[in-house]
N, CA, C and O atoms as a GROMACS GRO file, in nm:
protein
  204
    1UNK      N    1   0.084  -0.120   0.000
    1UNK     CA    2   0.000   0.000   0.000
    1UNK      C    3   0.088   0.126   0.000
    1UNK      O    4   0.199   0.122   0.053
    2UNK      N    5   0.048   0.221  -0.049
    2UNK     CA    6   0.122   0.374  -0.118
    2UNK      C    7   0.114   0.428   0.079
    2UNK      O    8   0.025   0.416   0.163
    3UNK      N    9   0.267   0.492   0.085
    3UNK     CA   10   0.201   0.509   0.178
    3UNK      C   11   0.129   0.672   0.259
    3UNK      O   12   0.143   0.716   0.373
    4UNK      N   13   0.055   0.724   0.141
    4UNK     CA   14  -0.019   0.829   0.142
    4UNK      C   15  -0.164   0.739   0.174
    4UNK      O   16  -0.233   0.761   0.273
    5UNK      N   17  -0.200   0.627   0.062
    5UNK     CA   18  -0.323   0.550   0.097
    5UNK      C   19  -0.351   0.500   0.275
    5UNK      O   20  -0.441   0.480   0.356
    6UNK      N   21  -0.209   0.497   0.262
    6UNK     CA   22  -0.175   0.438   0.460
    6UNK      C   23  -0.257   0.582   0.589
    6UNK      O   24  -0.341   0.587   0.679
    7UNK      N   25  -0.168   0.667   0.521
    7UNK     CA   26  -0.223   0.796   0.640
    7UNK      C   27  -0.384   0.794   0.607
    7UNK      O   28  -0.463   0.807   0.700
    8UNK      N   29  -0.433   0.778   0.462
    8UNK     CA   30  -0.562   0.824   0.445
    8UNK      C   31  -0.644   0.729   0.551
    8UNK      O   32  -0.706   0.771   0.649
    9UNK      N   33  -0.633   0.629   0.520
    9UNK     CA   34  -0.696   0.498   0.585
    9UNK      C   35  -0.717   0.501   0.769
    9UNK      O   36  -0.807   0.477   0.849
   10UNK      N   37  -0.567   0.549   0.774
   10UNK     CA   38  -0.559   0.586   0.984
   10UNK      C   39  -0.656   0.662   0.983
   10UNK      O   40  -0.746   0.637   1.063
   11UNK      N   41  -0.667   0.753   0.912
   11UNK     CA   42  -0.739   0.859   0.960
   11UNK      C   43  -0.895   0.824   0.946
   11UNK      O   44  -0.987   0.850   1.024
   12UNK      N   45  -0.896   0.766   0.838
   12UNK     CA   46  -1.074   0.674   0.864
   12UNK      C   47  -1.107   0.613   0.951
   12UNK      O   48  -1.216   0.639   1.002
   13UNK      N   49  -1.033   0.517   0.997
   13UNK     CA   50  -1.061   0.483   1.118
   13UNK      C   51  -1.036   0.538   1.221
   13UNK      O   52  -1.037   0.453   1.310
   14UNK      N   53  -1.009   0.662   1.269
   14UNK     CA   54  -1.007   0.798   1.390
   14UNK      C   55  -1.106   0.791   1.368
   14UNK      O   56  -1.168   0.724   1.450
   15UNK      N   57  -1.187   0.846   1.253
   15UNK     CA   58  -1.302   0.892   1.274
   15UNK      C   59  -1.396   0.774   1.271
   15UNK      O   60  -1.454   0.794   1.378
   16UNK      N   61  -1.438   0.691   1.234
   16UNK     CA   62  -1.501   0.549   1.222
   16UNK      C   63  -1.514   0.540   1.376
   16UNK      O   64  -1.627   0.562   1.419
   17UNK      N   65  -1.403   0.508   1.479
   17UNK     CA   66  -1.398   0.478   1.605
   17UNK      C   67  -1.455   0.582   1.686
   17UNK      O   68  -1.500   0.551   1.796
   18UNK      N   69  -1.460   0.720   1.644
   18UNK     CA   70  -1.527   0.852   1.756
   18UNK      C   71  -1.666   0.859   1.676
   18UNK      O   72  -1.769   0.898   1.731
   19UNK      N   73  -1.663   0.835   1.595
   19UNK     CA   74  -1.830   0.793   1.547
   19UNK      C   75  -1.865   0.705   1.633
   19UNK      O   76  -1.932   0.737   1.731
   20UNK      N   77  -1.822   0.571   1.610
   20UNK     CA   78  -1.929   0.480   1.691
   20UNK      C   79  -1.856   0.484   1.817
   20UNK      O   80  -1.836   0.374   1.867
   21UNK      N   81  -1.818   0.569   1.871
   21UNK     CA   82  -1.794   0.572   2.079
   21UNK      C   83  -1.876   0.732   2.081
   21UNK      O   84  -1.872   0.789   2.190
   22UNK      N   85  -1.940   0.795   1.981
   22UNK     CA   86  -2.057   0.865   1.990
   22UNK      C   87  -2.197   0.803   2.014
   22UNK      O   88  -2.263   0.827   2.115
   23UNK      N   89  -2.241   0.718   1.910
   23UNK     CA   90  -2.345   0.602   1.872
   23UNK      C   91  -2.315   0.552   2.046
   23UNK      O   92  -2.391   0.575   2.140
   24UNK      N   93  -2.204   0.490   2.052
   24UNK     CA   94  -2.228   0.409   2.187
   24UNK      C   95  -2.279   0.518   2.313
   24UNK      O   96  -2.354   0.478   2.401
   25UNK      N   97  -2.250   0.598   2.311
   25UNK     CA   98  -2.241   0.730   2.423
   25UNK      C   99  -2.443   0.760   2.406
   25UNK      O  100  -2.525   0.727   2.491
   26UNK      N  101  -2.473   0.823   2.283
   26UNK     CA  102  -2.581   0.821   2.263
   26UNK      C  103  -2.684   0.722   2.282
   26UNK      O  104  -2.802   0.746   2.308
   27UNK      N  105  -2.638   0.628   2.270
   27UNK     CA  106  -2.685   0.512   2.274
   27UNK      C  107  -2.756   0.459   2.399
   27UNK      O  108  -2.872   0.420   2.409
   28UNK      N  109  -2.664   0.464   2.489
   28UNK     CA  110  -2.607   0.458   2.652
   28UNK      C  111  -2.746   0.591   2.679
   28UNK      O  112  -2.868   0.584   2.693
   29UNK      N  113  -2.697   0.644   2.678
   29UNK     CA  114  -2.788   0.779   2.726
   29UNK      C  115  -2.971   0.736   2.737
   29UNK      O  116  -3.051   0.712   2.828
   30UNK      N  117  -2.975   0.744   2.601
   30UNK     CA  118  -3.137   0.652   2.527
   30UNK      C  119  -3.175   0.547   2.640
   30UNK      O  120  -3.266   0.577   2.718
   31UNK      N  121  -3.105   0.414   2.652
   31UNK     CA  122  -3.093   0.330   2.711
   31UNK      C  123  -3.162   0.364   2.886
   31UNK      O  124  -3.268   0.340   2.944
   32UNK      N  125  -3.066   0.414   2.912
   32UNK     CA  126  -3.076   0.467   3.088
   32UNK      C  127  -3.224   0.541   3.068
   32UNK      O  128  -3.327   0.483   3.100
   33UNK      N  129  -3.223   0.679   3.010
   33UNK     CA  130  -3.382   0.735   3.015
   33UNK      C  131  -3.477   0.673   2.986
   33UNK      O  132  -3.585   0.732   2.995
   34UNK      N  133  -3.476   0.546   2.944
   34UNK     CA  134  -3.578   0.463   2.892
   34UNK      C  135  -3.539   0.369   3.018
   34UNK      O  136  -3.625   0.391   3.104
   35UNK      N  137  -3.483   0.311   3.048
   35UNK     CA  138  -3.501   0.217   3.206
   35UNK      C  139  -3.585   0.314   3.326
   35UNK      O  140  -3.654   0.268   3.416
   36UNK      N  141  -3.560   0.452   3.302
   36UNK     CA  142  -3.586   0.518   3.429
   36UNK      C  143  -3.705   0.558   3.410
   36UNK      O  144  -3.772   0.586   3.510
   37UNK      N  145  -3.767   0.573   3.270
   37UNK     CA  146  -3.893   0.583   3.244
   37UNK      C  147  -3.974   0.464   3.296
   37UNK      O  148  -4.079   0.458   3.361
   38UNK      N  149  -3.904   0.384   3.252
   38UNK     CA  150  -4.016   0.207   3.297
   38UNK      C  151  -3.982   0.252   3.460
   38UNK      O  152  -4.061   0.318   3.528
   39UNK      N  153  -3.890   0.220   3.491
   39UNK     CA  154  -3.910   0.234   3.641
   39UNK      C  155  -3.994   0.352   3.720
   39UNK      O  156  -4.051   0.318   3.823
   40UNK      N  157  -4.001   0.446   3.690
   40UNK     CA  158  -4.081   0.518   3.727
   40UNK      C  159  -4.221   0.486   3.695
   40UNK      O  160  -4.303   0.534   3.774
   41UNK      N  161  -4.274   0.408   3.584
   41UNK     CA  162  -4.415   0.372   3.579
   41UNK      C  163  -4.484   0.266   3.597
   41UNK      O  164  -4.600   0.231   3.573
   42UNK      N  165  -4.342   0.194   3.668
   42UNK     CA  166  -4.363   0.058   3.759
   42UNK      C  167  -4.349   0.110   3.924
   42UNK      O  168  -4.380   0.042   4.022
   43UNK      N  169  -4.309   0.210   3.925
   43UNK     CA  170  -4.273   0.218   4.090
   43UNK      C  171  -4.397   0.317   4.156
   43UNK      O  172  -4.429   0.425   4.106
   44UNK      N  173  -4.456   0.262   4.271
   44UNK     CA  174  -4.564   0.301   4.334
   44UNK      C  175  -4.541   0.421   4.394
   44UNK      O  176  -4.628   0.472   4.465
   45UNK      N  177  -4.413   0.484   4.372
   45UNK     CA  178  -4.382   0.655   4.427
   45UNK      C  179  -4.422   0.722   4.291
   45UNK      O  180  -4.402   0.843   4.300
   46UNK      N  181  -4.460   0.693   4.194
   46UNK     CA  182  -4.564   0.781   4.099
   46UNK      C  183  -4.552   0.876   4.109
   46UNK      O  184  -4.477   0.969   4.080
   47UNK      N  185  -4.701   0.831   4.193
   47UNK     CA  186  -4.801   0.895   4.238
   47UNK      C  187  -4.812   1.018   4.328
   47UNK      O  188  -4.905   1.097   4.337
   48UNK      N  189  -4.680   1.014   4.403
   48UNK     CA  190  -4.638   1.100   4.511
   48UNK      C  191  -4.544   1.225   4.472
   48UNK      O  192  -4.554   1.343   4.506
   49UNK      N  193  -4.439   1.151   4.378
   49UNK     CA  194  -4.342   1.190   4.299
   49UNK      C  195  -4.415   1.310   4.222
   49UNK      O  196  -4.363   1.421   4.220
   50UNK      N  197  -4.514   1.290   4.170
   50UNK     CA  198  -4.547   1.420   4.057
   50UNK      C  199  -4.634   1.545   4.133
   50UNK      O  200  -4.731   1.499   4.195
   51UNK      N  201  -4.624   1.659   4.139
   51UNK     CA  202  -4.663   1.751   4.197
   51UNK      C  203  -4.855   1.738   4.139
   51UNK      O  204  -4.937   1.820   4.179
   0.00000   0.00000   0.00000
């Protein structure tokens, strides 16, 4: 491989890898607010909880 094709390529995968440890980050985030949603509309402090 040329090795200009070499630097091009590292550098795709920099970004390839902070893309998806974004996706994962985002991901993660989604995940948790959606557990805490169910839990909150499974948990009998509701009711108390909301003004």
């Amino acid at each position: 491989m040329e090795p200009e094709l070499q630097k091009h390529r590292k550098t795709l995968v920099i970004i390839s890898a902070m893309t998806f440890a974004q996706n994962v980050r985002i991901g993660n985030s989604i995940g948790v607010n959606a557990m805490l949603d169910v839990y909150w509309r499974l948990s009998p402090f509701e009711a108390s909880a909301e003004p």
